[in-house]
Structures are given as C-alpha cells and as structure tokens.
C-alpha positions in Angstrom: 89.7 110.7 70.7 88.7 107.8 68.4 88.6 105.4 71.5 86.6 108.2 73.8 84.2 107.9 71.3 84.6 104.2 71.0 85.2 104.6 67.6 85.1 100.6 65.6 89.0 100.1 65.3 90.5 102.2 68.4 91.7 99.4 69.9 94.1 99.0 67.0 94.9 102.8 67.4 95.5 102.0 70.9 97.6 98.9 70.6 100.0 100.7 68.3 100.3 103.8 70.5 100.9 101.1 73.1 103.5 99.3 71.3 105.6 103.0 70.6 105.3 103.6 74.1 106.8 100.2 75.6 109.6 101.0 72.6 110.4 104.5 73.7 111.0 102.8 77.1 108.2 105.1 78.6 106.7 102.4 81.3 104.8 104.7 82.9 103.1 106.3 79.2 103.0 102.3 78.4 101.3 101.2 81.5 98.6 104.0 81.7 97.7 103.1 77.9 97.1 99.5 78.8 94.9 100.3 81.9 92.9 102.8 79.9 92.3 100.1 76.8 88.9 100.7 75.5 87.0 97.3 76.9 90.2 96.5 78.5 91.7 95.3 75.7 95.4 95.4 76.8 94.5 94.1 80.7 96.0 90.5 79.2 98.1 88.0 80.4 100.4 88.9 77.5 100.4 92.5 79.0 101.5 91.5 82.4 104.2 89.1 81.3 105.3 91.9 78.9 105.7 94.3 82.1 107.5 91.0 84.5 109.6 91.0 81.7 110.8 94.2 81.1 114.4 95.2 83.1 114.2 97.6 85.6 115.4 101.3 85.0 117.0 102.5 87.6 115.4 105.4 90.2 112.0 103.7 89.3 110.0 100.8 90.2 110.0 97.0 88.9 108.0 98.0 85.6 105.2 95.4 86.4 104.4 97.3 89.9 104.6 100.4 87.8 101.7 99.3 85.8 99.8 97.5 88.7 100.1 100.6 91.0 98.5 102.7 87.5 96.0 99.7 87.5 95.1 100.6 91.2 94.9 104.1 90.7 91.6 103.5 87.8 90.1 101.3 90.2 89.6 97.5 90.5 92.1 94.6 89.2 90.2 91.7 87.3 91.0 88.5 88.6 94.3 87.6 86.8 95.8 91.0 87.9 94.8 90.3 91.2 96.2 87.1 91.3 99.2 88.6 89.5 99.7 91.3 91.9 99.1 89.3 95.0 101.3 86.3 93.9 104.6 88.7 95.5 102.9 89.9 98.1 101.6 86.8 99.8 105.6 85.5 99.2 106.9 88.6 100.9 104.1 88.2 103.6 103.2 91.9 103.6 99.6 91.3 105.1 98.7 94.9 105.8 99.1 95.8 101.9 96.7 93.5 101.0 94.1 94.0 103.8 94.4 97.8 102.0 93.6 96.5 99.0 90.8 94.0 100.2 89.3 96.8 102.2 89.5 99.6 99.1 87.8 96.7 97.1 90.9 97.4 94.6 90.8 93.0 94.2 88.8 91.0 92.3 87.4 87.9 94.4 87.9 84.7 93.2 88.2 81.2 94.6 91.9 81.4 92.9 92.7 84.7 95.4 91.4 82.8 97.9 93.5 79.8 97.7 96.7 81.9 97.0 95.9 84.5 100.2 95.1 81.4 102.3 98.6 80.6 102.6 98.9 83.3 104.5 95.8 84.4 106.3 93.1 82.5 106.6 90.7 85.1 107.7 91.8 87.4 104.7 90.9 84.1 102.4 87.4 84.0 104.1 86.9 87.3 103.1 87.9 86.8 99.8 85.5 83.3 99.6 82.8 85.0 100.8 82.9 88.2 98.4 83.7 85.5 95.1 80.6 83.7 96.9 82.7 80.4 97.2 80.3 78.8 99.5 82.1 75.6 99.7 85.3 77.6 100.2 83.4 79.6 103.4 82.2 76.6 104.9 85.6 74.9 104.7 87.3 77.8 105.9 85.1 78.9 108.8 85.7 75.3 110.3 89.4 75.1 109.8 89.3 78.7 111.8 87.4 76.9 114.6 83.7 78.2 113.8 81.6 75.3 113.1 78.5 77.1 114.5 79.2 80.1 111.8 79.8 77.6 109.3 76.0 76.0 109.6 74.6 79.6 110.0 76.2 80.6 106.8 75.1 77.5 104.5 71.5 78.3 106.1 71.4 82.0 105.4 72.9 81.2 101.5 71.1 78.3 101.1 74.1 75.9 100.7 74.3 72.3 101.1 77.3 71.1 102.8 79.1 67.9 103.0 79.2 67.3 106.8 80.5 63.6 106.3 83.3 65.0 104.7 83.8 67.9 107.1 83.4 65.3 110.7 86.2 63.0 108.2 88.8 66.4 108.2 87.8 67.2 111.8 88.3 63.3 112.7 91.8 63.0 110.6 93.2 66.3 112.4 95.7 65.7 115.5 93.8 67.1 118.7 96.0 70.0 118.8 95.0 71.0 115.5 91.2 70.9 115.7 90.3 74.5 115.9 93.4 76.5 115.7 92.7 80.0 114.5 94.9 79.7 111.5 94.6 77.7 107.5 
C-alpha cells in the first residue's frame, strides 16, 4: 500500500520484501516485485545479474527469463533489459522472437540494440536505428543493405548531415561482390 501511494521510503519496504522473496526461493514473487518497484527502483543491473545468477529449479524456467517474461508482461524493457534479454536470443538466432518483441514495442531502442541485433539482421537493426533516432546508424545501414537512394532521402527528411566521403571510401574498400548485398 505504502508504495501505491508512493509513500517517501517504500522503496526500502519494497527492497526488503524483495530480498525475503529471492530468499524464500520464490522467483516468480521475486521477479514481479522487482518489475513493479516504485520508479523502477529494482530494474538494475544488479537485479538482472542477481536473476543470471540464480540456479535453475527444476519444472521452471532459467530464473532470469522468469523475470524478463514478468518484465514483458508490464510492458516495455529499458535499454539494459533489452540488451540483456536480446544478448541470448541474437546467439541462439531466434529472429521471429524478436521481430515479436520489436513489433509489440516490448524493446527499448538504442544504438547498443542496434549494434547487438545487427549481427543478425540487418533490417531488424534499421528498425531499431531508426526508432533510437540513430541517424548516423540509418544512413550507414541503409547503404550496407543496398539503398543508397533511401539513405539520401532519409538524411533530407531528418535533416542529417552525412559523411559521403566516408560512405564512397566503405563502398570503394568493399569487394564487387559485396557492394549491395541485402545483408550487415
């Protein structure tokens, strides 16, 4: 009640109702306290590495994918979570789980995403670039893709200067074969 009410020193109240939970072994309790801190105050990188840490119990999830699939469930990541979550996924190549995520806006966009998703889809990192408003990133993307037209109608429609010496330098130091491939 006291951090409904956003009572000063909940989030002490809510730490230590956190702390009996991860104790009790309840990940699930544990996890839905941390994604309902008041101002977040549990969504740390302590938190997380708390959770990666944590054995597994078996007949359940990975505790960390416990508490990211309760994180989903209240709505979007912040960026380390999303960086967090996708780390694994872009490893295990499981593309379709994180164009679900992308599409349900469940992800925070960052430049960070975008470099991590890049290594496996570069249209997937566009997306990301464009929504973190990366223009650099869009610009450098779009032309590895092939689209140097869509790259000089994007800088004009944001307003962003690019570096075309530096982009004819990449297009120039690419094998043939490689200039305008479809993938990063």
């Amino acid at each position: 009640m006291a951090s409904r009410l956003r009572l000063p020193g909940s989030e002490k109240l809510h730490m230590a109702r956190f702390q009996q939970l991860v104790q009790a072994g309840d990940i699930r309790g544990a996890a839905t306290m941390a994604a309902k801190s008041p101002g977040g105050t549990l969504r740390t990188p302590e938190t997380i590495k708390m959770f990666q840490s944590m054995p597994p119990v078996a007949g359940q999830p990975v505790p960390v994918l416990q508490y990211f699939s309760i994180l989903l469930e209240q709505g979007q990541l912040n960026k380390l979570e999303s960086i967090e979550l996708v780390r694994p996924v872009v490893q295990q190549q499981k593309k379709p789980l994180l164009e679900k995520w992308l599409k349900e806006k469940k992800l925070q966009p960052s430049e960070e995403l975008g470099d991590l998703v890049k290594q496996l889809d570069g249209k997937l990192a566009l997306v990301i670039y464009r929504d973190a408003r990366c223009h650099g990133k869009v610009f450098e993307t779009l032309n590895a893709l092939g689209h140097t037209e869509k790259a000089m109608q994007y800088c004009s429609q944001v307003g962003y200067t690019a570096d075309y010496l530096q982009m004819i330098t990449n297009m120039v130091s690419q094998p043939p074969d490689e200039i305008g491939r479809a993938h990063v």
